[in-house]
N, C-alpha and C positions, 0 to 999 in steps of 0.2 A: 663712924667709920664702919664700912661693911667686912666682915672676915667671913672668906669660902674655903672650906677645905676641900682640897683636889681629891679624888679618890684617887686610889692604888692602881695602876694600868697593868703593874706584872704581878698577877699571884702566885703563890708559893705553887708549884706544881711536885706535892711528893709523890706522885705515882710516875710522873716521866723521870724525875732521879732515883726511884728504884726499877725502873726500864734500863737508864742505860747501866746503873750498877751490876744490871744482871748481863748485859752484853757483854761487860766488862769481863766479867768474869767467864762468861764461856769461851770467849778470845783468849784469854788468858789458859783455861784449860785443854784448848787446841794448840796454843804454842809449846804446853808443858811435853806434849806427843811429838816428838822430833822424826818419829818414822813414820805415822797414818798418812801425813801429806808434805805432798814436795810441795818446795817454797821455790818463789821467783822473786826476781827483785830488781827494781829497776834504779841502775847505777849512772852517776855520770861521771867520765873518761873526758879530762881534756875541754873541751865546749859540746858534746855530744852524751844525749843520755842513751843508757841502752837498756832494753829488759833483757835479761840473763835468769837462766835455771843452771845447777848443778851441770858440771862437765859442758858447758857451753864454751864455743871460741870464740871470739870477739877480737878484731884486727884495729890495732888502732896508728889509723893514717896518720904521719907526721914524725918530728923526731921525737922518741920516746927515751927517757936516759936508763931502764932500769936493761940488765942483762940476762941471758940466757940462764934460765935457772932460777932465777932473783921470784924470791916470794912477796906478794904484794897485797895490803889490805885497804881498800876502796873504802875512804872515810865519806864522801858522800852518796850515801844512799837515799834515795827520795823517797820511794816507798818498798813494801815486801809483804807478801802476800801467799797464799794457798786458794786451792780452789773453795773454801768455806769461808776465806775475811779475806782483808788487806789493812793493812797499817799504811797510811801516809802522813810523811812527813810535813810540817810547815815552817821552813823549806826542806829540811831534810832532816832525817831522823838521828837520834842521840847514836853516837859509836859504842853505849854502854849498853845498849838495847838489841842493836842487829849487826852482827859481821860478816861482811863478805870479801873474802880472799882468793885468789888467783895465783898462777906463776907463769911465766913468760917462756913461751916456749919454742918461739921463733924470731928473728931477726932479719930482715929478708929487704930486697927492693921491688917495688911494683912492677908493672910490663911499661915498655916504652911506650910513653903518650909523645905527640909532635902537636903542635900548633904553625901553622902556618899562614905565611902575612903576606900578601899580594898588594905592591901601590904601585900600577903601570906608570903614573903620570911624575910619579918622581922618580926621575935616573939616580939618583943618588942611594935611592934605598931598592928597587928591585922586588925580587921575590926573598923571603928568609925562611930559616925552617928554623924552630925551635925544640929541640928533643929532651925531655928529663925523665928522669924515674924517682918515687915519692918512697920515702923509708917506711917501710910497716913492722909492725911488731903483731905476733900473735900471741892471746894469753887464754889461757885455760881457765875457766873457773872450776875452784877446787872445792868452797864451801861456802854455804850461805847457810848461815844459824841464829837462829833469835836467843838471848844471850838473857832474858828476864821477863818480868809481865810487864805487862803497858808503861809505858812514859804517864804519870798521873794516877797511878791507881794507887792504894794504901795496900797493894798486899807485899807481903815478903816474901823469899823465895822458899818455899820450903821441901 
């Protein structure tokens, strides 16, 4: 009986896991600076994602139940970022890592939209107009803050 041993396909590669340890770590020390750079972050509302920065409005079409004043904190965040990194999520990132919060600051109805239906050939239905207005809610974003170092890293907060 003949025995072959397979050689090894993936090598230890220590010099790319002290590459991304060191990335690691410089993300990590641009998040510790909460004022050098504004963060954006792109949230999803409902079925729609949005990118949002600090003091952004965001109108969300439909009925929404929270009320005028009502502070709110967006548990899914997909990713969040500066103009130096971005963190993304897969699918979305931990709520112990990045918080983004808002408060609502309007409650309002759309402009009149009509649809209108023309059937000559049937007497029975005519012309019809259809008129509605769609509930909106306006919200503020108040804060977007990264809360730790990376999802995965071994450091602590110190």
């Amino acid at each position: 009986m003949f025995i072959r041993t397979i050689p090894k396909l993936v090598q230890d590669n220590i010099q790319y896991d002290k590459e991304v340890q060191q990335l690691y770590n410089k993300v990590n020390d641009l998040t510790h600076d909460k004022y050098k750079n504004r963060l954006f972050a792109v949230i999803q509302v409902g079925n729609e994602q949005r990118k949002v920065t600090t003091e952004d409005i965001i109108c969300k079409v439909d009925e929404f139940h929270p009320t005028i004043g009502d502070r709110i904190r967006f548990e899914k965040v997909l990713l969040v970022g500066s103009s130096d990194f971005t963190v993304i999520g897969r699918p979305i990132l931990n709520p112990h890592f990045v918080r983004v919060e808002g408060i609502v600051i309007e409650k309002t109805l759309s402009q009149t939209q009509m649809d209108y239906y023309y059937a000559p050939k049937k007497k029975s239905v005519g012309a019809r107009h259809f008129l509605w207005r769609d509930p909106l809610t306006m919200i503020r974003i108040t804060n977007i803050e990264i809360l730790g170092p990376l999802p995965g890293t071994n450091q602590s907060d110190s």
